[in-house]
C-alpha positions as CSV (number, residue, x, y, z in Angstrom):
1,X,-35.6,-12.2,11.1
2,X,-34.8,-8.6,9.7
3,X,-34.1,-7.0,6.6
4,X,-30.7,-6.8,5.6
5,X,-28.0,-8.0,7.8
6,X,-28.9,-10.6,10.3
7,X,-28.8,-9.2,14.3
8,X,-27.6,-13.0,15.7
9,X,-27.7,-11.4,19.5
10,X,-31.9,-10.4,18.3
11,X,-32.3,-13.4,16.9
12,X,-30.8,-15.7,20.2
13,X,-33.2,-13.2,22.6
14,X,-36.1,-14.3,20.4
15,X,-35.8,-17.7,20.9
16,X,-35.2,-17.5,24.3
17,X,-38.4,-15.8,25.3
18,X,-40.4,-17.6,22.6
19,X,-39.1,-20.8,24.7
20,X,-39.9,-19.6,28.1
21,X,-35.9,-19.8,29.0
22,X,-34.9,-18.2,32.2
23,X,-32.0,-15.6,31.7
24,X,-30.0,-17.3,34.7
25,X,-30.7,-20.7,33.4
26,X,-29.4,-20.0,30.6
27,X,-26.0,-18.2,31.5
28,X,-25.6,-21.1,33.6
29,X,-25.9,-23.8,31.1
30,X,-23.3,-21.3,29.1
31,X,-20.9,-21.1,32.2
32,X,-20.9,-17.2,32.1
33,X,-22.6,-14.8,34.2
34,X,-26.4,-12.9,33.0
35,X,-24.1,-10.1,32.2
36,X,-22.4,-11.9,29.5
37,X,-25.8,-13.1,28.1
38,X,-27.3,-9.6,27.7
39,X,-24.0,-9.0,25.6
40,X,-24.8,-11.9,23.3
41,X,-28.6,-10.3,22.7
42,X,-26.6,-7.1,21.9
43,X,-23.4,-8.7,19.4
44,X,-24.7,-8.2,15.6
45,X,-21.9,-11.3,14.9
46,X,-21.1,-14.3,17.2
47,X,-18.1,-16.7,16.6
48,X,-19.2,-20.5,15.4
49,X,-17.9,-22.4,18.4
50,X,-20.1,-20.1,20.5
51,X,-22.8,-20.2,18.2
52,X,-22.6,-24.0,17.8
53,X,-22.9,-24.1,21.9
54,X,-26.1,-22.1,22.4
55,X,-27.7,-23.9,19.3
56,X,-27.1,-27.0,21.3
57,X,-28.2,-25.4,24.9
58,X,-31.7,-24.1,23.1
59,X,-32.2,-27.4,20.6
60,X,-32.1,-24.4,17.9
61,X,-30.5,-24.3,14.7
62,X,-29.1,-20.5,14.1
63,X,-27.0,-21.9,11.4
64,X,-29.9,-23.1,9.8
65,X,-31.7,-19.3,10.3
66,X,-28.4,-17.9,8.9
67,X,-28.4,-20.3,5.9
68,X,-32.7,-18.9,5.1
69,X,-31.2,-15.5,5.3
70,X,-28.1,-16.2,2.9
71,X,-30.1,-17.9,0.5
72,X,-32.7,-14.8,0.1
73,X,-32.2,-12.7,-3.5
């Protein structure tokens, strides 16, 4: 993750290629179009219900990466 602020849209696109997932896939597991994903990769913020759904669709904990990058001085 980067300095300063966390990117959540960066940090979803990283684990997404780091897991091999197909861009269509994975619009389709969120019921949105590939469109909408590439506007996720670009949001700096994401709202926690949508957040708590794309943690589940990847089996990744982004609250958990938040939490690392809260506790840092």
């Amino acid at each position: 993750m980067q300095e300063g602020n966390p990117h959540i849209g960066e940090l979803i696109k990283e684990v997404v290629a780091r897991k091999g997932i197909r861009t269509t896939w994975f619009a389709e597991q969120l019921g949105c179009h590939r469109n909408n994903v590439y506007l996720i990769y670009s949001r700096p913020w994401i709202d926690t219900e949508t957040l708590m759904k794309i943690s589940r669709i990847l089996e990744h904990n982004f609250f958990e990466d938040l939490s690392k990058w809260y506790k840092q001085p």
